[in-house]
C-alpha positions in Angstrom: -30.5 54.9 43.4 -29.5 55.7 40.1 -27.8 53.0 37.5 -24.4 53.3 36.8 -21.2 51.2 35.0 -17.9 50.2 33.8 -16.0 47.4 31.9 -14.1 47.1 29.1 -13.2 43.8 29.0 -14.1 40.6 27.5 -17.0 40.4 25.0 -19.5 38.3 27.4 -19.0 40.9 29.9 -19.4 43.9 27.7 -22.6 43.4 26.9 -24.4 42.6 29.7 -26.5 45.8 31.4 -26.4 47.3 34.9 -29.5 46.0 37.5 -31.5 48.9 37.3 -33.5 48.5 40.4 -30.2 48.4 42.3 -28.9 51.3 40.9 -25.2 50.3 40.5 -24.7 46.8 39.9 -24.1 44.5 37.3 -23.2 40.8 37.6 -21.8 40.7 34.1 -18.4 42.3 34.9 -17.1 39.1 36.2 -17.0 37.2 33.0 -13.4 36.5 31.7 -10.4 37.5 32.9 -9.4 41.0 34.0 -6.4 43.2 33.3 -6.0 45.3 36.5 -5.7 48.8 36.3 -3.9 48.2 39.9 -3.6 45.8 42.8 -6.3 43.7 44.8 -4.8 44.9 47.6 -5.5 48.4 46.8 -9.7 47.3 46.2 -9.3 45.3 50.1 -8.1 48.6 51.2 -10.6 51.0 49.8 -13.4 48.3 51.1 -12.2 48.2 54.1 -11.7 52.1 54.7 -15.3 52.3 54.0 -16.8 49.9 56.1 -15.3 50.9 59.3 -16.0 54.1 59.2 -19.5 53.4 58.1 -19.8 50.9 61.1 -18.0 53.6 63.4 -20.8 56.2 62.6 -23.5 53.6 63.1 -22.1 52.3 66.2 -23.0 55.6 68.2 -27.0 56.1 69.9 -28.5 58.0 67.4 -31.4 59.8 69.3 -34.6 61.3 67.8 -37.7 62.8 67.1 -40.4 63.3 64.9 -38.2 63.1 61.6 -38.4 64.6 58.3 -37.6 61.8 55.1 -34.4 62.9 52.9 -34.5 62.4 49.2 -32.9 59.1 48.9 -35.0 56.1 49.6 -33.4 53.2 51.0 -33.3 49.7 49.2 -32.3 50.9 45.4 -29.3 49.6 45.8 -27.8 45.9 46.6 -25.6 43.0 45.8 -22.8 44.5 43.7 -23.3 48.0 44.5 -20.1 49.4 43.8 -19.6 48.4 40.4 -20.2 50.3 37.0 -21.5 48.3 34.3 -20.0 48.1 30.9 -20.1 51.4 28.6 -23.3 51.4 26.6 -27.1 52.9 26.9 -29.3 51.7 29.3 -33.0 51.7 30.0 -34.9 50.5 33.1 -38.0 50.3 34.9 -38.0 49.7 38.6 -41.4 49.2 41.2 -40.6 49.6 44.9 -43.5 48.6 47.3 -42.9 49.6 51.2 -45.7 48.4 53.2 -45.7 49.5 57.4 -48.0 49.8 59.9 -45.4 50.6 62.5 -43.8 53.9 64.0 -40.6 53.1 66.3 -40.2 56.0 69.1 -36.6 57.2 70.3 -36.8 54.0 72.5 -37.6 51.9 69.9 -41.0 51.0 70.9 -43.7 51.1 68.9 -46.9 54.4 69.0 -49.5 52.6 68.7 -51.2 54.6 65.5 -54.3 53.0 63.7 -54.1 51.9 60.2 -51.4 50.9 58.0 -49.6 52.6 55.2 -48.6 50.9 51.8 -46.2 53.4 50.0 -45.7 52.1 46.1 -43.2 53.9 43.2 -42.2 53.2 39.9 -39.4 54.4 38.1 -37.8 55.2 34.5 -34.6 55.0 34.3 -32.0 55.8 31.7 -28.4 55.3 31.8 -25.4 56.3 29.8 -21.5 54.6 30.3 -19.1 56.0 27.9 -15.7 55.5 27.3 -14.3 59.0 27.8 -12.3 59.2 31.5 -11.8 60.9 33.6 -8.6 60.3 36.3 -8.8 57.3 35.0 -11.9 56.3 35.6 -15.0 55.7 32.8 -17.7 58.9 32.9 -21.8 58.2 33.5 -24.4 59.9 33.6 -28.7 58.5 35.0 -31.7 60.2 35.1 -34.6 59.2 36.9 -38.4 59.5 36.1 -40.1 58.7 39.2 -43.7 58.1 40.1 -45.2 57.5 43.7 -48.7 56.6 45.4 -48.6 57.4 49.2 -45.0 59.5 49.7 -44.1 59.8 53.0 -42.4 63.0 54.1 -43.2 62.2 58.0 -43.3 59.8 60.5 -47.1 59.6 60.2 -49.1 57.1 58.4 -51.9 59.8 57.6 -50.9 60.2 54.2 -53.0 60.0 50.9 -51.6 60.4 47.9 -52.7 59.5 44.1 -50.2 57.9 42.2 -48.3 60.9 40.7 -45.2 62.2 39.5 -42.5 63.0 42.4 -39.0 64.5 42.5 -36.9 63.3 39.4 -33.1 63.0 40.0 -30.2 63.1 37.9 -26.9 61.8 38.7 -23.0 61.6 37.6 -20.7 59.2 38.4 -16.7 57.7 37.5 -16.5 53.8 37.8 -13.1 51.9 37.7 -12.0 48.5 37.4 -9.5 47.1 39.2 -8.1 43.4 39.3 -10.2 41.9 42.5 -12.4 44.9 43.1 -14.7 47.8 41.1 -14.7 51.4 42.8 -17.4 54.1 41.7 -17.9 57.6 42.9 -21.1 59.5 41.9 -23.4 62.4 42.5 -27.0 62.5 42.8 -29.3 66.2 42.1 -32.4 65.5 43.3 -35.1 68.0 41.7 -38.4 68.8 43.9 -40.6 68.5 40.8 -43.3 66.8 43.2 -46.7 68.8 44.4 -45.6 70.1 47.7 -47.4 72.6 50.3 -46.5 72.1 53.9 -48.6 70.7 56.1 -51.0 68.8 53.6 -50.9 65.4 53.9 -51.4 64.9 49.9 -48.0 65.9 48.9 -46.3 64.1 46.3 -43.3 65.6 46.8 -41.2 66.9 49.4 -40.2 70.4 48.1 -36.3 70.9 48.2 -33.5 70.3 46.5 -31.0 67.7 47.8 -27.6 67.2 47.0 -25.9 63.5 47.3 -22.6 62.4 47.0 -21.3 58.6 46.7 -18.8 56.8 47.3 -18.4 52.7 46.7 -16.8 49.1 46.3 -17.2 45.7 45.0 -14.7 43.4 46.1 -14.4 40.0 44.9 -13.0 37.8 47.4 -12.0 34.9 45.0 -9.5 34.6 42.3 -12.5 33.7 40.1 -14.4 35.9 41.3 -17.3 34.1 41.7 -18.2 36.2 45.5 -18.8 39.3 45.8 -18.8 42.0 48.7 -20.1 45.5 48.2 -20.8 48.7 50.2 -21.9 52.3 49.1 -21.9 55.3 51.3 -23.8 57.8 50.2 -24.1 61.6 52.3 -27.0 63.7 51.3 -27.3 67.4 51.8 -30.7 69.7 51.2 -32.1 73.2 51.2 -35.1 74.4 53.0 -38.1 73.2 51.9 -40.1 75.0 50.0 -41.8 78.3 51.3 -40.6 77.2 55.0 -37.8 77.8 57.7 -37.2 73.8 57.7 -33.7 72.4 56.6 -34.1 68.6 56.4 -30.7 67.3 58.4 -27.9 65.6 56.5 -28.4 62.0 55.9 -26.2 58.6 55.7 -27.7 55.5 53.4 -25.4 52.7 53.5 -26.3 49.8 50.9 -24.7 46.8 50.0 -24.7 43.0 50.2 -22.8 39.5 50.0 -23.0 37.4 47.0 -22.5 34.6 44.8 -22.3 34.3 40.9 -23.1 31.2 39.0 -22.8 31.0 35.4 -25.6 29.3 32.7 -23.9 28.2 29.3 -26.2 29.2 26.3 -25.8 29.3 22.6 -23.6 32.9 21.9 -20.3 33.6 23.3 -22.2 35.8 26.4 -23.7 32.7 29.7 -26.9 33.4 31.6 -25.6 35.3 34.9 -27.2 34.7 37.8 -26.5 36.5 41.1 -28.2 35.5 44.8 -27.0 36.6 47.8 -27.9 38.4 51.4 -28.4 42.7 50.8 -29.0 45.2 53.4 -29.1 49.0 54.5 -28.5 51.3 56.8 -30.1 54.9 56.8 -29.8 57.9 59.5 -29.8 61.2 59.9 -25.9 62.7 60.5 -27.3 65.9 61.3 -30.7 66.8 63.3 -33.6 68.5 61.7 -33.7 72.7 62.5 -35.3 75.3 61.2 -37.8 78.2 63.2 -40.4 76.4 61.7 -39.5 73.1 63.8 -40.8 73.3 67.7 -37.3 73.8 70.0 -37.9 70.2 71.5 -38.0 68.7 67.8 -35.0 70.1 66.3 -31.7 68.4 66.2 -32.9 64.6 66.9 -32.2 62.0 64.4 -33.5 59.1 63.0 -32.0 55.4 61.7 -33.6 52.3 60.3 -31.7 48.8 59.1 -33.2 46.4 56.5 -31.4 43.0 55.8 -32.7 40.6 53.1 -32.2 38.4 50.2 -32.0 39.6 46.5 -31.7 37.7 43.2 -30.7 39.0 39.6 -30.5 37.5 36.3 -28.8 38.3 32.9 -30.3 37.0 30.0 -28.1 37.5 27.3 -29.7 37.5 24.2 -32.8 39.6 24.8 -29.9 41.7 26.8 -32.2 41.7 29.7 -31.4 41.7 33.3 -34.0 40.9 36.0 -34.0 41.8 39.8 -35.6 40.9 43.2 -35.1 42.5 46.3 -36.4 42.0 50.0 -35.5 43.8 52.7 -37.6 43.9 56.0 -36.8 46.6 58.5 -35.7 46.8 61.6 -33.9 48.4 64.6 -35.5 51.8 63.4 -35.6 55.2 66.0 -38.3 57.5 65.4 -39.1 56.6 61.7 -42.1 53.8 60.0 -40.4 50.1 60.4 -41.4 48.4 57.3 -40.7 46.2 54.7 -38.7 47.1 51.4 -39.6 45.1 48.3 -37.6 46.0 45.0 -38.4 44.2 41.3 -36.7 45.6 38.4 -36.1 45.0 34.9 -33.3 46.6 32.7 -32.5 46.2 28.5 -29.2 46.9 27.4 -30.2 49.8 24.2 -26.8 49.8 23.1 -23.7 48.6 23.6 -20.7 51.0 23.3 -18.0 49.0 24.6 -14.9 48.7 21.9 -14.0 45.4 20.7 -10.6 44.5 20.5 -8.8 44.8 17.4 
């Protein structure tokens, strides 16, 4: 869920910011005409690599049990997801709302629990594309400043929490650009700076460290490339939490989406961008919860959820703003809250650091 991005082509594109809220993407980067670092086919080929064996993993029952959350939250990411945005300085603010009243059991039935939950965050986010590379792709580097009213470490919807600050993250990533696709690889440190004790139900963190690694494309489907197909696959790793024998398992967040780009001629050399289109996720556990501190009938179940939904971004170009919306209702989830994942965001480009041509 941290901002990315990579282009160094024409001027209109250069300028234009990442969507912050979505972490990666950046409808800018199809404006004028590319010179490929490599093939299309190459980009197809990556895509595809990625989606089947995201869809093999998925495909397979994923049982569980009461679950323990992982670090990264499901829904930062969307349309364009695998693309870097142009080298420059980048600063963001992002509100996610997640309302439920529903937790599915391993059936996928739903407990009957009284009450409802309404989990809210709001995030600071700076982001840095150079133009030093690295095997060829450009180097990045985020940092996220999060804050959070009702976190939600279990599947419980007990939870009462002031709006406070939670566990920042920091992240790394390459981005390259080829001629009908973008690729960007990243890794995510996620820091428990969040109020955690276990067992209270006031935490507003979750008190370990997680380690996340990335992996995605943006394909563009059209010579023009006015579509736009994207998937990330991100695996997630973390230590015990804090002052416990509990290892939260390993974790799989799949986000992505289809799209379309339409272009708004204004006065300047850079359009209005627009980008709507059809995002989604898919979250689960790879590896079961353990831990001595976990009763023997809990450990090693795991969870899943799916959220499908339309989004719709905007580039305004000479305010260099960029404007996001994001909805994603849940479904299909095992053993987790079934809810509904709303995303708004709004991102300034500080500075661009893209070089002109000569």
């Amino acid at each position: 869920m941290i901002p990315e991005a990579r282009t160094t082509r024409p001027s209109a594109r250069r300028q234009a910011p990442p969507h912050l809220a979505g972490g990666n993407t950046s409808t800018e980067r199809n404006w004028g005409n590319d010179n490929a670092m490599s093939n299309a086919g190459s980009g197809r080929r990556l895509f595809g690599a990625i989606f089947w064996s995201v869809l093999i993993v998925t495909a397979f029952p994923l049982a569980s049990e009461a679950q323990y959350k992982g670090d990264d939250i499901p829904g930062f990411l969307g349309l364009q997801s695998g693309t870097q945005a142009p080298p420059g300085i980048y600063v963001g603010n992002v509100v996610w709302v997640y309302p439920t009243s529903t937790i599915k059991d391993n059936s996928g039935h739903a407990i009957n629990l009284p009450g409802s939950l309404t989990s809210t965050a709001e995030i600071i986010l700076l982001n840095v594309v150079t133009n030093y590379k690295l095997f060829g792709g450009n180097i990045g580097g985020s940092a996220g400043f999060p804050f959070i009213k009702n976190r939600i470490e279990l599947n419980s919807l007990d939870v009462n929490t002031p709006f406070a600050y939670t566990d920042m993250f920091l992240g790394a990533s390459l981005g390259w650009s080829l001629k009908r696709a973008d690729i960007m690889a990243g890794y995510n440190l996620y820091i428990p700076t969040g109020r955690f004790s276990q067992g209270a139900n006031d935490n507003t963190g979750l008190g370990q460290w997680g380690n996340e690694f990335t992996i995605g494309s943006t394909v563009y489907p059209d010579q023009k490339k006015l579509w736009n197909v994207a998937a990330t696959f991100a695996l997630e790793f973390h230590t015990d939490k804090s002052g416990t024998n509990i290892n939260v398992g390993d974790m799989g967040t799949v986000q992505g989406g289809v799209g379309r780009t339409f272009y708004k001629k204004v006065s300047g050399p850079v359009p209005m961008i627009m980008n709507l289109g059809v995002a989604g996720y898919a979250q689960f556990k790879v590896t079961g919860d353990s831990g001595s501190d976990i009763p023997p009938a809990l450990r090693g179940y795991k969870d899943r959820v799916f959220g499908l939904g339309p989004e719709f971004n905007i580039y305004i170009p000479k305010p260099r703003l960029s404007l996001l919306v994001r909805y994603e209702p849940e479904f299909g989830a095992r053993l987790r809250t079934q809810g509904q994942t709303v995303v708004f965001s709004i991102g300034w480009v500080a500075k661009s650091l893209v070089k002109q041509p000569h």
